[in-house]
C-alpha positions as CSV (number, residue, x, y, z in Angstrom):
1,X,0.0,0.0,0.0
2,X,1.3,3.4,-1.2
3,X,2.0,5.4,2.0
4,X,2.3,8.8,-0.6
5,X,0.9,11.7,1.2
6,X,-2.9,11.9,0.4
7,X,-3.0,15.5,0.5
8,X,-0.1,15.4,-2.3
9,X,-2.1,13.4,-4.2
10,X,-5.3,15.4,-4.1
11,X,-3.3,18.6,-4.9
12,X,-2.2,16.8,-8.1
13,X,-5.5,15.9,-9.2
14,X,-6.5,19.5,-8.7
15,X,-3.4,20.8,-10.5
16,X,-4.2,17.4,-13.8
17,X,-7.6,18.9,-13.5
18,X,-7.1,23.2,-13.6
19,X,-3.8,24.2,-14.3
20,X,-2.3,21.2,-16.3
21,X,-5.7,20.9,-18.3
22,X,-5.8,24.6,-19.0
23,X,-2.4,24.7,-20.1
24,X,-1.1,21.5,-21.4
25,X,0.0,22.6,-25.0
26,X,2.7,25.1,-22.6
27,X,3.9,21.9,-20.9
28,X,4.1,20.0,-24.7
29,X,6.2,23.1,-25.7
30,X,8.4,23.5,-22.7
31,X,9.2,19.6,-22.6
32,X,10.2,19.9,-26.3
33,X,12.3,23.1,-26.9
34,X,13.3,23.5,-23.3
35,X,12.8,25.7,-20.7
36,X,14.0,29.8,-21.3
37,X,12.7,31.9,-17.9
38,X,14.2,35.3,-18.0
39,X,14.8,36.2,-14.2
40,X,16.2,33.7,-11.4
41,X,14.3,34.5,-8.1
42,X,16.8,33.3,-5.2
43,X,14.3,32.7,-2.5
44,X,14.0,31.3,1.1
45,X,12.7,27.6,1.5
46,X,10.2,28.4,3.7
47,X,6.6,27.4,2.7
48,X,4.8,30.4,3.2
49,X,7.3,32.5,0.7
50,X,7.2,30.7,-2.7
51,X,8.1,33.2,-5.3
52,X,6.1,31.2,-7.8
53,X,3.0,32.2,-6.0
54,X,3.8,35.5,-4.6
55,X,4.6,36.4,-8.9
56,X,1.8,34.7,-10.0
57,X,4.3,32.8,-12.4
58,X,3.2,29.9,-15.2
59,X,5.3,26.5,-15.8
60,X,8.7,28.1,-17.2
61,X,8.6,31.7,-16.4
62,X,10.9,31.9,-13.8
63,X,13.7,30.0,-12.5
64,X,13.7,29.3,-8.6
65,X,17.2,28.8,-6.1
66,X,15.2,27.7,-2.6
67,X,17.5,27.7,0.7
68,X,18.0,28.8,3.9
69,X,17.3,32.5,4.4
70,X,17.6,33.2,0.6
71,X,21.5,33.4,1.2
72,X,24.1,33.9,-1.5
73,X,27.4,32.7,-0.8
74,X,30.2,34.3,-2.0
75,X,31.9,33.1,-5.3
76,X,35.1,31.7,-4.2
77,X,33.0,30.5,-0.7
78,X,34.1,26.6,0.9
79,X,32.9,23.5,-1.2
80,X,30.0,23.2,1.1
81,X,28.0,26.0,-0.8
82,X,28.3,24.6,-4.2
83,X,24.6,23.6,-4.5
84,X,23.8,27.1,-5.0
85,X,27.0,28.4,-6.4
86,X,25.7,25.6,-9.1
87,X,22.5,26.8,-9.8
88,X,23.1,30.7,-10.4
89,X,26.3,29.4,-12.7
90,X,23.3,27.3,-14.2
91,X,20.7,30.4,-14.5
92,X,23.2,33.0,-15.5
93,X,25.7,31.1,-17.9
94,X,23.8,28.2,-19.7
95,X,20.2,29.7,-19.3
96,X,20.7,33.4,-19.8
97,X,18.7,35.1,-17.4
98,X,18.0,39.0,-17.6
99,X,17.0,39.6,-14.4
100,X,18.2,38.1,-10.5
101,X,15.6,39.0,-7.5
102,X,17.0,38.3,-3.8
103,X,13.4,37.7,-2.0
104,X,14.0,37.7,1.6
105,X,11.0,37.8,3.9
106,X,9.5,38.4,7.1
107,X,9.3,36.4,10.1
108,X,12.4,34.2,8.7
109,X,13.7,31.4,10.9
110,X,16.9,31.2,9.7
111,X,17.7,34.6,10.3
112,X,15.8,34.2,14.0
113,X,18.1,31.1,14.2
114,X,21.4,33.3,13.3
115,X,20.4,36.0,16.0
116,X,19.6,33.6,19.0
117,X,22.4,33.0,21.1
118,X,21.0,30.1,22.7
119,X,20.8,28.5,19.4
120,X,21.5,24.6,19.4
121,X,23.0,22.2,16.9
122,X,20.3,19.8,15.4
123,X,23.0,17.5,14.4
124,X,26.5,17.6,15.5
125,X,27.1,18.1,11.8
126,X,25.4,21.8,12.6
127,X,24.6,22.2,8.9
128,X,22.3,24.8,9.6
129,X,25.0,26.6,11.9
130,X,27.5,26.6,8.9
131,X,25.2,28.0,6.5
132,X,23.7,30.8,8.5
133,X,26.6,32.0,9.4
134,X,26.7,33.6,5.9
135,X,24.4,36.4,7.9
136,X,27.2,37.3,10.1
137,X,27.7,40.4,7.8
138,X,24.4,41.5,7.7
139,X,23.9,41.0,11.1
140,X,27.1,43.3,12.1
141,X,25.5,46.0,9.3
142,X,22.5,46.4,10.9
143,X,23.9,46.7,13.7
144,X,25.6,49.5,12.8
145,X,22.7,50.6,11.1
146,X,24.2,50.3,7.6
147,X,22.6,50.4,3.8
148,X,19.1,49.1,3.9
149,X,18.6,48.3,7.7
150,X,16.4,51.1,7.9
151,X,12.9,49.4,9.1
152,X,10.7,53.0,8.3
153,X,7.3,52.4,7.9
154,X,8.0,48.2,8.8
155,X,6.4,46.2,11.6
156,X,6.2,43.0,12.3
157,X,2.6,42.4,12.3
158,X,2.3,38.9,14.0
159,X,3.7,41.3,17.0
160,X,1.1,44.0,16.9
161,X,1.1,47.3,15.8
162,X,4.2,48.5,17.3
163,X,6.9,46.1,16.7
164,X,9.3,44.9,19.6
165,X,13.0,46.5,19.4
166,X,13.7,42.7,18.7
167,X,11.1,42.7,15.8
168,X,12.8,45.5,13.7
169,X,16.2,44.4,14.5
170,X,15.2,40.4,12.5
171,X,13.8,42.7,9.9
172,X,16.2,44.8,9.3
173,X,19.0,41.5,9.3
174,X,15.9,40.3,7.0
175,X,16.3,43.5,4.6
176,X,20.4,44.1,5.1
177,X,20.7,40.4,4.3
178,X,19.0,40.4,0.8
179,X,21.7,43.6,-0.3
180,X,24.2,41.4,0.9
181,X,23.6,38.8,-1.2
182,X,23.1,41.2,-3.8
183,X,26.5,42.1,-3.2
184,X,28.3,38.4,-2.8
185,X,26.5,38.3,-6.2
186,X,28.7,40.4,-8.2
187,X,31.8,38.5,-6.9
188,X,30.9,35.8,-9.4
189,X,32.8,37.1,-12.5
190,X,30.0,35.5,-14.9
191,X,27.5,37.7,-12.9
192,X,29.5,41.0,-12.6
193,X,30.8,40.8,-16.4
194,X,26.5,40.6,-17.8
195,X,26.0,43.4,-15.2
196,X,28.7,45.8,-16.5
197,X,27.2,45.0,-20.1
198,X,23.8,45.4,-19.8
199,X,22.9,41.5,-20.1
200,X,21.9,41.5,-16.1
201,X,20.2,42.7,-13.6
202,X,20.0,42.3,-10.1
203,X,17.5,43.1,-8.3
204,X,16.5,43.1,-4.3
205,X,13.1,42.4,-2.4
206,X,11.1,41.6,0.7
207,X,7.9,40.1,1.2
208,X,5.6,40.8,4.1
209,X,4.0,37.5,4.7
210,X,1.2,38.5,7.0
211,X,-0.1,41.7,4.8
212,X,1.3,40.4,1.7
213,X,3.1,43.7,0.7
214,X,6.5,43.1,-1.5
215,X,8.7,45.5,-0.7
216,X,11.6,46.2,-3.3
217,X,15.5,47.6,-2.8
218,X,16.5,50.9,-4.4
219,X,19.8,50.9,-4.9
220,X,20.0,54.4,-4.9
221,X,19.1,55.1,-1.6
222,X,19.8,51.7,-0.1
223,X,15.9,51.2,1.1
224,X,13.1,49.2,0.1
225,X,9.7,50.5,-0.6
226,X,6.1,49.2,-1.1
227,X,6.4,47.9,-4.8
228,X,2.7,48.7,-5.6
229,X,0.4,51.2,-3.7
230,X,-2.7,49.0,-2.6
């Protein structure tokens, strides 16, 4: 007897029945000549963030690097961040994306996990440990309150209207984090080259999962902003 998630298997006869249906000579097409997305979204793996549905996106619009905090490592960074490294060589080189959105968003556990001090190994292997400690410079920016830890106009709304002092300060690791990356970014030389020509763009942003507000970086100022007025 199949032990396969039932709720799995009901979401896949609802997705046979509506999307696949609706949209089946797209799948024919992208199975045949291949998949061509124009922007990689490098997003946190939690499950209440998932750029495909925040964007609205259709099978083969966009191209989607899930981990931890929405974290890039830098390019020359230790072996043990190659599975990322791999898949932005993989977006930018062989698929040729225009555009590359860092989505950080609220209320993320991995950047709650790098700021708690009393923060315990899972496994002795401390995986997690390793990889969050990629936020160590955003958390010593905001600190300093550095580019884009400003938290105008942001709460924390699971917290109430006025946000705790320990509130704004995950946001604003939340926010500096996502320019961070931005900036590990451009020390990939495939990256920073299709930048400097034109090819590329990178772009920053930060979802409000409670009031579903995106918020975008401008790089000008080194803030983020309401992306639409609702």
């Amino acid at each position: 007897m199949s032990t396969f998630p039932k709720n799995l298997l009901e979401g896949y006869q609802n997705f046979l029945d509506g999307t696949y249906s609706q949209r089946s000579d797209r799948y024919k097409e992208l199975a045949l000549k291949g998949q061509n997305p124009e922007t990689l979204v490098i997003a946190c793996c939690d499950s209440r963030a998932a750029p495909e549905i925040v964007f609205d996106s259709g099978p083969g619009e966009i191209f989607v690097l899930r981990n931890v905090a929405n974290l890039v490592p830098p390019y020359n960074a230790e072996g043990r961040y190659r599975s990322s490294v791999a898949a932005i060589e993989f977006a930018v080189v062989s698929l040729g994306v225009r555009h590359i959105v860092v989505m950080g968003h609220g209320r993320c556990g991995g950047v709650a996990a790098a700021l708690d001090e009393r923060r315990k190994a899972l496994d002795e292997g401390d995986a997690i440990g390793h990889w969050i400690s990629l936020l160590d410079p955003a958390i010593e920016a905001a600190a300093k309150g550095g580019e884009s830890s400003s938290c105008d106009h942001a709460h924390d709304p699971g917290a109430g209207k006025e946000a705790s002092e320990a509130d704004l300060r995950r946001t604003a690791v939340e926010r500096m984090s996502v320019s961070k990356s931005i900036g590990n970014l451009r020390t990939f030389p495939y990256v920073r080259d299709r930048e400097e020509s034109g090819a590329l763009t990178l772009h920053g942003a930060w979802f409000d999962i409670s009031e579903g507000v995106l918020w975008v970086y401008d790089p000008d100022n080194e803030t983020f902003a309401p992306a639409l007025e609702r």
